[in-house]
C-alpha positions in Angstrom: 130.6 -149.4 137.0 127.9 -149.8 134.5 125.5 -147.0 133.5 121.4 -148.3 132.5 119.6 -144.9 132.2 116.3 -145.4 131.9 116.1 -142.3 129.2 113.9 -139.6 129.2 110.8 -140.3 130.2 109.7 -137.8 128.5 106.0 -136.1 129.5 105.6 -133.8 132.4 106.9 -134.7 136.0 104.9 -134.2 139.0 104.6 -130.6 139.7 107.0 -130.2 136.5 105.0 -127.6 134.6 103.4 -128.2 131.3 105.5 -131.2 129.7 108.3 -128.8 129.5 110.1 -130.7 132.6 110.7 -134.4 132.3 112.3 -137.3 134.7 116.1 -138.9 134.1 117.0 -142.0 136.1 120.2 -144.0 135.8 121.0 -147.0 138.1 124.8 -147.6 137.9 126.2 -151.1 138.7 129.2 -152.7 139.7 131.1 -155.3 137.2 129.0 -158.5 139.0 125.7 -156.9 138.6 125.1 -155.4 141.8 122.9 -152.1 141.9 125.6 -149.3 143.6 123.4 -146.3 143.0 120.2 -145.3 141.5 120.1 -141.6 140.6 116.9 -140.0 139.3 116.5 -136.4 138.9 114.0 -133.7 137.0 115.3 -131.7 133.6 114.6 -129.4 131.0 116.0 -128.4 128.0 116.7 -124.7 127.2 116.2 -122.6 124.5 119.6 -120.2 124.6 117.5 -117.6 122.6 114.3 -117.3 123.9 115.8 -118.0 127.5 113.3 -120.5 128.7 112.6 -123.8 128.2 111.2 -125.6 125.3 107.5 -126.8 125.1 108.2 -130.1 124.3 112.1 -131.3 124.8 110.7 -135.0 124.0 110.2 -133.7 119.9 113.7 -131.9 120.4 115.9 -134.5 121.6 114.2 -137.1 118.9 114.9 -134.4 116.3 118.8 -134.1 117.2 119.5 -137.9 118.4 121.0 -140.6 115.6 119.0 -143.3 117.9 116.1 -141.8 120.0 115.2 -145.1 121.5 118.2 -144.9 123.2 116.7 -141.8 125.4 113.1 -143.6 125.5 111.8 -142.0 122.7 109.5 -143.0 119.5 111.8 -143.1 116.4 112.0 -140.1 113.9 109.1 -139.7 111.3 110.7 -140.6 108.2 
């Protein structure tokens, strides 16, 4: 099977809070293209030493990943 995540969609969810929340969806496919499951579920990213979660996980993950438009997300600033 095949794995096209649809990244973050980063932004609040419905009833998610204040942006700190955001939406994941993969849709996984068999070999010949056929949809086998579509899985979609709400996150959020936590910060270990404050012990909640961070304002805007969006900034975070763009800060830490080599290629944020791989999770949805504008490019780093340069």
């Amino acid at each position: 099977m095949r794995d096209r995540g649809r990244g973050l969609g980063a932004g609040p969810t419905r009833g998610g809070g204040q942006g700190k929340t955001y939406r994941v969806e993969h849709t996984l496919t068999r070999e010949d293209g056929e949809v086998a499951a579509t899985v979609s579920y709400v996150s959020g990213l936590l910060d270990l030493r404050a012990r909640k979660l961070v304002a805007d996980p969006a900034r975070v993950w763009a800060e830490h990943a080599r290629d944020p438009a791989l999770l949805g997300l504008a490019p780093r600033p340069a």
